[in-house]
C-alpha positions in Angstrom: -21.4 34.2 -30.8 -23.8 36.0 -28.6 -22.7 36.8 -24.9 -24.8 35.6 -22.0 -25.5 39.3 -21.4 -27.2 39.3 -25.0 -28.8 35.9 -24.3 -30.1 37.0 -21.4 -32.1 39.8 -22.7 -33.5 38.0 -25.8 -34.4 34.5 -23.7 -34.6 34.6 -20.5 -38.6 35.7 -18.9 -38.0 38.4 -16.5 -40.2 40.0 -13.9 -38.8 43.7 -14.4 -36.7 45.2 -16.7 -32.9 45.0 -15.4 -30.6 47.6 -17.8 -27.4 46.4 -16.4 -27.7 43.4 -15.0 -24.3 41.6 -12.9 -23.2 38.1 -14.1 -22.2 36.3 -11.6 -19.5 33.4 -12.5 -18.8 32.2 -8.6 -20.7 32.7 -4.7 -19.1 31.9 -1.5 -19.3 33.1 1.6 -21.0 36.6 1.8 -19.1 37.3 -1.3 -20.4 36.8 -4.8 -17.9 37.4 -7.8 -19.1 38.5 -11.1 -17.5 38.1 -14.8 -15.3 41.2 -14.5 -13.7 39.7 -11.1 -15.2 42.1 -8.9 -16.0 41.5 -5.8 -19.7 41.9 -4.4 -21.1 41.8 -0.7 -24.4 39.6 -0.4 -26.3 41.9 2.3 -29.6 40.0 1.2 -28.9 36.7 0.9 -30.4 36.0 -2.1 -33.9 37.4 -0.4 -32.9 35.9 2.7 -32.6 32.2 1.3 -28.8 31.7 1.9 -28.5 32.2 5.5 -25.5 29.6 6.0 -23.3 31.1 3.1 -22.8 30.7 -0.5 -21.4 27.3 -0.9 -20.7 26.1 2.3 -18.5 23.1 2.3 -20.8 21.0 4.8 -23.9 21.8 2.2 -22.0 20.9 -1.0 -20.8 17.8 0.9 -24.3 16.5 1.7 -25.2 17.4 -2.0 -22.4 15.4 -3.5 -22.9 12.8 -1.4 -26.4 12.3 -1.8 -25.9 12.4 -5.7 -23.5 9.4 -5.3 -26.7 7.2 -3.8 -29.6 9.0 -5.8 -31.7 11.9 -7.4 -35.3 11.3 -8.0 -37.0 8.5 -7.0 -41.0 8.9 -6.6 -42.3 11.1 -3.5 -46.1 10.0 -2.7 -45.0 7.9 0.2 -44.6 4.9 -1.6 -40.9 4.5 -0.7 -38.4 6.2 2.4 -35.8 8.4 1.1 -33.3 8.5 4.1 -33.0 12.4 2.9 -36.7 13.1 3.5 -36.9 11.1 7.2 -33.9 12.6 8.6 -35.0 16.0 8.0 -38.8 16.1 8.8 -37.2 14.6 12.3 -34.9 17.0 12.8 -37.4 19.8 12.1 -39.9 17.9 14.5 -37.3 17.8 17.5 -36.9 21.6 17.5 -40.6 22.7 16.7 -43.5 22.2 19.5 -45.0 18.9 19.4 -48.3 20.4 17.8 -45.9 20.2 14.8 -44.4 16.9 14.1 -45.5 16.2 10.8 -43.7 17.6 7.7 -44.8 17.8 4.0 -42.4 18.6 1.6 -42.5 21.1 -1.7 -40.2 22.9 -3.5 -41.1 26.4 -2.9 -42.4 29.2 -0.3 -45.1 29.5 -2.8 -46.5 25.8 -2.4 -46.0 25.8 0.8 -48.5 28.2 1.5 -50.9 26.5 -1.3 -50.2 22.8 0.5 -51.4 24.6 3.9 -54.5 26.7 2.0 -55.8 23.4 1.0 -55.1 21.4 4.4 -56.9 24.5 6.1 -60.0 23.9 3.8 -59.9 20.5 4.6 -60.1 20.8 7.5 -62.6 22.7 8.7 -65.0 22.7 5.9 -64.7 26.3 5.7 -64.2 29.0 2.4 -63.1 32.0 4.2 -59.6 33.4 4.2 -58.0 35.7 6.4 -54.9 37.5 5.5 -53.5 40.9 5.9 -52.5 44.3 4.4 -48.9 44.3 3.1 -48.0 40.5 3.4 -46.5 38.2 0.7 -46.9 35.2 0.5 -45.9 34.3 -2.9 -46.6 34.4 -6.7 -49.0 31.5 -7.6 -52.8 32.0 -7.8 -53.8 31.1 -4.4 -51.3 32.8 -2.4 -51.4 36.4 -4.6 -54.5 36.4 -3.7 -53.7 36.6 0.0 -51.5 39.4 -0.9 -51.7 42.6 1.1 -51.2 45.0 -1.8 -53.8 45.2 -4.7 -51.5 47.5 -7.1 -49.8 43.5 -7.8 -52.7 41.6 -8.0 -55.2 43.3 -9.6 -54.3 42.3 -13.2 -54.7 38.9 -12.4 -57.8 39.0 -11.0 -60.7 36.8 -11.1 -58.5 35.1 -8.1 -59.6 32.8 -5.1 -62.8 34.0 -3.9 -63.6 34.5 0.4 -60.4 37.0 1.1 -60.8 39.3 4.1 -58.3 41.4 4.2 -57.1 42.8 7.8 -54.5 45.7 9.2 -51.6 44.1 10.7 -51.7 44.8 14.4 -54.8 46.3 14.8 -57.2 44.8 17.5 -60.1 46.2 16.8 -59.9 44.1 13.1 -60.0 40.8 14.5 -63.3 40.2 15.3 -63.9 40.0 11.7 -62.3 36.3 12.4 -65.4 34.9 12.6 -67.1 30.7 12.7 -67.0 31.2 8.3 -63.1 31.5 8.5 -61.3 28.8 7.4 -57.5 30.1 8.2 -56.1 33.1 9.3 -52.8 33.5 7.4 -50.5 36.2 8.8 -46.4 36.4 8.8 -45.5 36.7 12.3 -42.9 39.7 11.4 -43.8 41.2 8.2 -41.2 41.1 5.8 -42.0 42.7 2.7 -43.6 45.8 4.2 -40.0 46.9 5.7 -39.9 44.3 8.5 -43.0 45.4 10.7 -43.2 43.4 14.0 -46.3 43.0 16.2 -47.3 44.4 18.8 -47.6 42.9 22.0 -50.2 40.6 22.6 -51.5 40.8 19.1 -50.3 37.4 18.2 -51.9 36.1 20.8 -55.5 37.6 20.4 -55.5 35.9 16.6 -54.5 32.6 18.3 -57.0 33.5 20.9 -59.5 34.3 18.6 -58.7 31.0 16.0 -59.3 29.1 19.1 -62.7 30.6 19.8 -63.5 30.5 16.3 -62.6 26.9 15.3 -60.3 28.4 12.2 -56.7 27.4 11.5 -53.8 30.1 12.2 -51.0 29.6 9.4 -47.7 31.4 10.2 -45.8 32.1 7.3 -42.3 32.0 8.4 -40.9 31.5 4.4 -38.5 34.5 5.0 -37.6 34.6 8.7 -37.3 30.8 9.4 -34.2 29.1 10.2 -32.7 31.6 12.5 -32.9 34.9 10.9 -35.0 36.6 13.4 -32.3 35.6 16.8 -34.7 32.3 17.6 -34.7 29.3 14.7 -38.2 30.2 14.1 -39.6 33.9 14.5 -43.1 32.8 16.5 -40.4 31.2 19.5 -40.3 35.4 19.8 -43.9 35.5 20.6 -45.0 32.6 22.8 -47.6 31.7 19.9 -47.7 28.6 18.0 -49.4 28.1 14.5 -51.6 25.4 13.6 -49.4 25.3 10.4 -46.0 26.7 9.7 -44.5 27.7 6.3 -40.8 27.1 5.6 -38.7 27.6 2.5 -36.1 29.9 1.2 -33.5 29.1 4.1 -34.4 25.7 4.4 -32.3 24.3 1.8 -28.9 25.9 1.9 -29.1 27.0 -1.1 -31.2 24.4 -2.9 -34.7 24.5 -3.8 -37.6 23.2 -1.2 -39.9 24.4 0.9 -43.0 22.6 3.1 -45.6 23.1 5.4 -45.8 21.3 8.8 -48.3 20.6 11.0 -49.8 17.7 13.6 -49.8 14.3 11.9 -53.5 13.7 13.1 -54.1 17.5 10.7 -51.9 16.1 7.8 -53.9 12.4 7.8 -56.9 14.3 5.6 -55.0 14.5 3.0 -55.0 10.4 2.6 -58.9 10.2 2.7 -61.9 11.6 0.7 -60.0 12.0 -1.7 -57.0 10.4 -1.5 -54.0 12.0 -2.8 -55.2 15.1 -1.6 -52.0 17.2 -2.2 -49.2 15.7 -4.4 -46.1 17.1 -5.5 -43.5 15.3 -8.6 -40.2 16.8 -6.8 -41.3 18.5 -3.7 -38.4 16.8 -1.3 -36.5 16.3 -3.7 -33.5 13.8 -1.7 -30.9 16.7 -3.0 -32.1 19.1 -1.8 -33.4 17.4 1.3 -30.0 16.6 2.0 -28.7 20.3 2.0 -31.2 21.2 3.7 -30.3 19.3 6.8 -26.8 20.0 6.3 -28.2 23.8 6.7 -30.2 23.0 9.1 -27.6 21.3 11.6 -24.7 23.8 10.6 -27.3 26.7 12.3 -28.0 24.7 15.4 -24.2 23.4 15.8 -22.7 27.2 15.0 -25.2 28.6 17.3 -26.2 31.0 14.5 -29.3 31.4 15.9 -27.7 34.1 18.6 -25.1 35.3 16.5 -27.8 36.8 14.3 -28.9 39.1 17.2 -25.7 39.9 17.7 -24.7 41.0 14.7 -28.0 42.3 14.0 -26.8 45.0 16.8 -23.7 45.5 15.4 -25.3 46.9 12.0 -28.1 48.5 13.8 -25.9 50.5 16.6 -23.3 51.7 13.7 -25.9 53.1 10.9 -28.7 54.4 13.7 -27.0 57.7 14.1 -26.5 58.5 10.5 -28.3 61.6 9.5 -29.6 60.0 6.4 -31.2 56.8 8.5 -34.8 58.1 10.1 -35.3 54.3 11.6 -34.0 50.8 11.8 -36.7 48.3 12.7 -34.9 44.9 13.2 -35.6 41.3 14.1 -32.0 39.3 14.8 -30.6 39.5 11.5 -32.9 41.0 9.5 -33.1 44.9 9.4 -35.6 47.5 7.6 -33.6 50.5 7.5 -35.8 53.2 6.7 -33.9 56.5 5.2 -35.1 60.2 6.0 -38.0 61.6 3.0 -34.5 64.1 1.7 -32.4 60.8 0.3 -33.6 59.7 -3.2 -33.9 55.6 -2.4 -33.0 55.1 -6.2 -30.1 57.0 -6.1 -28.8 55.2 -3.2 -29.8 51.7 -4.4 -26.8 53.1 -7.4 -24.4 53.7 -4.9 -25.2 50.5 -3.4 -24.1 49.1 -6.8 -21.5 51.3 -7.7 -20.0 50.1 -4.5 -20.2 46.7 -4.4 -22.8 45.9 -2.0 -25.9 43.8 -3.2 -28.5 45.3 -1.3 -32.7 45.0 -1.9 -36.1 47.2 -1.4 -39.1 45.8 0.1 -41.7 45.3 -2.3 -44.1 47.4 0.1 -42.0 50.2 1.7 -40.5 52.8 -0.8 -38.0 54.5 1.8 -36.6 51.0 2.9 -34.2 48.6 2.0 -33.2 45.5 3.9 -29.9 44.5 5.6 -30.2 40.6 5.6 -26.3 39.0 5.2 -25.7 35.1 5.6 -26.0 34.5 8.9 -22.1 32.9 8.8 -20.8 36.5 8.1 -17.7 37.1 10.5 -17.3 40.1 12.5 -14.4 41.5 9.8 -17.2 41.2 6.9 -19.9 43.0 8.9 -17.1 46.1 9.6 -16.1 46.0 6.1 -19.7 45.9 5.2 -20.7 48.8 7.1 -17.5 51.0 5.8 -19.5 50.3 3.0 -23.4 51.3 3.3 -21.9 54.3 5.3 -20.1 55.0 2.3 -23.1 55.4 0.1 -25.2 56.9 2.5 -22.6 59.8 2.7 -22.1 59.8 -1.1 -26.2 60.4 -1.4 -26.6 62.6 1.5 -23.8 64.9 0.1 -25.4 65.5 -3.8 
C-alpha cells in the first residue's frame, strides 16, 4: 500500500515542487504535530488565516453545532440562514456605516472578483488601478492586478485597462483619472515584506477617488481581523474604502471570504441584469458559523491589542541580532528583513530543521514573515523566539 507521502507526489496538483514535504496528522493551538510526533511552531498561521488558533474549542463548537441544524441549503437570497444574518451584522456593527452590506464567497480570491465586477457596475467604467508588488489572488481577474509580471506573464491575454502604480508614491496618482473604474490597493502591503504607507498617502487616493468619481477597494484579505493591532488595518489610517475585502482570518479556520460595501452599492447587482454576481457555496452556514465564533472570540479576548503587543515583544528581542538589517511590522505581522551576508534558503532549513514553520514573501527575497495565531501566550512567543534566534545564530555562524 502506497503511503500518503507517495500519494501525495503522484496525485495531488501542486504549485511548486516540495522534496520533503511535513504530514501533518493534528493542529492546535500555535502548535501543529506531524506523523513522526514532532512538534512544530505555526509562526504563519497558515498565511495569516488562523489567527484565533488551530482548533479552537469555541470554533469547532459553532461548527458542530451548526452541522446538527444544516449544511447547504441554496445562497441567492431566496431563504435566511441564521449563520449568514448573524455574521454580516456583526461585521456591520464594527465597520463604518458606509459598509453595512455584506456579500459572501468562499475565498480572498472571489472576493476581490465580486468587488471588480460591483466596481464596473458601478461606475460604467473599464479602467483598473492597482499597484506594484500587491496580491490579490490567483484567478484571472485578480492576477491581473498583480504587482509582479515574472507570475503573470504566462497567463497572459488577462483583463484588459490595468494601470499599474508605485505604492506610496504621490507623484503616481494623478494617473487616477475620470476613465478609472477602481483603485485597488492593500492598505499595508503584505506580500512585498509588509510595506506600510506613508503618511497621508492613503488619503490622497481616497482624495483623488473622490475627485475622480472611481471606487477605492481595500484589500484587507491578509491583515483583516485583527492582525495589524486594530480589527481592520485602514482603522490605522483614518481612510475608509468604498469596498473592503475579507477572507483568510474570517473563518477560523474554515473556508469564506466576501466583499462588503453600502447596501444602496450592492443593490446593482439585483437589476440589469439580475443575478449579477452569484456564488453555489459562498457563505456556506458552516463556515459562516466559525467565522463568527472567530470573529467574537477576537473582540471578547481583546486580541485586537494583544497583537501589538506581542508584535513588540518579537520585534524588540530579534531587532538587535546582527543577522536582522530591519523589522518592518504592523501589530502582529512582522517582515523581518535579514542582512545581504545570510543565505535566506539556508535559514528557511534551519527554520525547519528546528521546528518552526516559518514563510517568504512572494515579493521580497531577504524577508520572511513572523505572523503566529494571535491566541499565542506569552510562554509560546519566548519559546518561539529561543527558537528563530536559534537559527539565525546557526546561519550567521557557517
Amino acid at each position: 500500500m502506497l503511503t500518503n507521502r507517495q500519494l501525495f507526489q503522484l496525485h495531488m496538483g501542486l504549485p511548486s515542487m516540495v522534496n520533503d514535504p511535513i504530514e501533518i496528522v493534528q493542529a492546535k493551538g500555535i502548535y501543529l504535530i506531524d506523523s513522526e510526533g514532532n512538534k512544530h511552531i505555526d509562526l504563519v498561521s497558515g498565511v495569516a488565516v488562523s489567527n484565533v488558533g488551530h482548533l479552537h474549542p469555541r470554533v469547532v463548537d459553532a461548527i458542530k453545532k451548526q452541522l446538527d441544524d444544516y449544511m447547504h441549503v441554496m445562497v441567492y437570497g431566496k431563504f435566511v440562514h441564521s449563520p449568514q444574518v448573524k455574521l454580516a451584522a456583526k461585521l456591520a456593527e464594527n465597520l463604518p456605516k458606509s459598509l453595512n452590506a455584506v456579500y459572501f464567497v468562499n475565498s480572498g480570491s472571489e472576493a476581490i472578483e465580486g468587488a471588480l465586477k460591483l466596481a464596473k457596475r458601478l461606475t460604467n467604467r473599464a479602467e483598473l488601478v492597482h499597484f506594484r508588488n500587491a496580491y490579490h489572488g490567483g484567478t484571472a481577474g485578480a492576477l491581473s492586478l498583480l504587482g509582479n509580471e515574472t507570475m503573470k506573464n504566462a497567463f497572459r491575454p488577462l483583463v484588459p485597462s490595468t494601470r499599474m502604480l508605485d505604492f506610496n508614491d504621490f507623484s503616481q496618482i494623478s494617473q487616477i483619472t475620470s476613465k478609472t473604474a477602481a483603485v485597488i490597493i492593500e492598505p499595508i502591503q503584505a506580500e512585498a515584506g509588509i510595506i506600510l504607507p506613508k503618511q497621508g498617502y492613503l488619503q490622497a487616493l481616497r482624495e483623488r477617488c473622490n475627485q475622480m468619481g472611481c471606487i477605492l477597494i481595500f484589500d484587507e484579505i491578509q491583515m483583516g481581523f485583527g492582525r495589524t493591532g486594530k480589527l481592520f488595518a485602514f482603522e490605522n489610517f483614518g481612510v475608509i474604502p468604498d469596498i473592503i475585502c475579507l477572507a483568510k482570518a474570517m473563518g477560523g479556520g474554515m473556508p469564506i471570504g466576501a466583499f462588503i460595501s453600502s447596501k444602496e452599492n450592492m443593490m446593482a447587482f439585483t437589476h440589469n441584469p439580475e443575478l449579477g454576481h452569484i456564488t453555489t457555496f459562498g457563505g456556506h452556514p458552516v463556515s459562516c458559523a466559525a467565522s463568527l465564533a472567530a470573529l467574537e472570540l477576537i473582540l471578547e479576548e481583546n486580541l485586537v491589542t494583544k497583537a501589538d503587543q506581542n508584535g513588540k515583544l518579537f520585534e524588540e528581542a530579534l531587532l538587535p541580532h546582527p543577522a536582522i538589517k530591519e523589522i518592518r511590522r504592523a501589530g502582529l505581522m512582522l517582515g523581518v528583513e535579514v542582512a545581504e551576508s545570510i543565505e535566506i534558503d539556508q535559514l528557511m532549513k534551519a527554520f525547519k530543521k528546528n521546528k518552526l514553520v516559518v514563510d517568504q514573501f512572494l515579493f521580497h527575497e531577504k524577508a520572511f514573515r513572523i505572523a503566529p495565531p494571535l491566541t499565542i501566550s506569552e510562554n509560546e512567543i519566548r519559546e518561539s523566539i529561543h527558537l528563530v534566534i536559534k537559527s539565525l545564530d546557526q546561519v550567521l555562524n557557517t
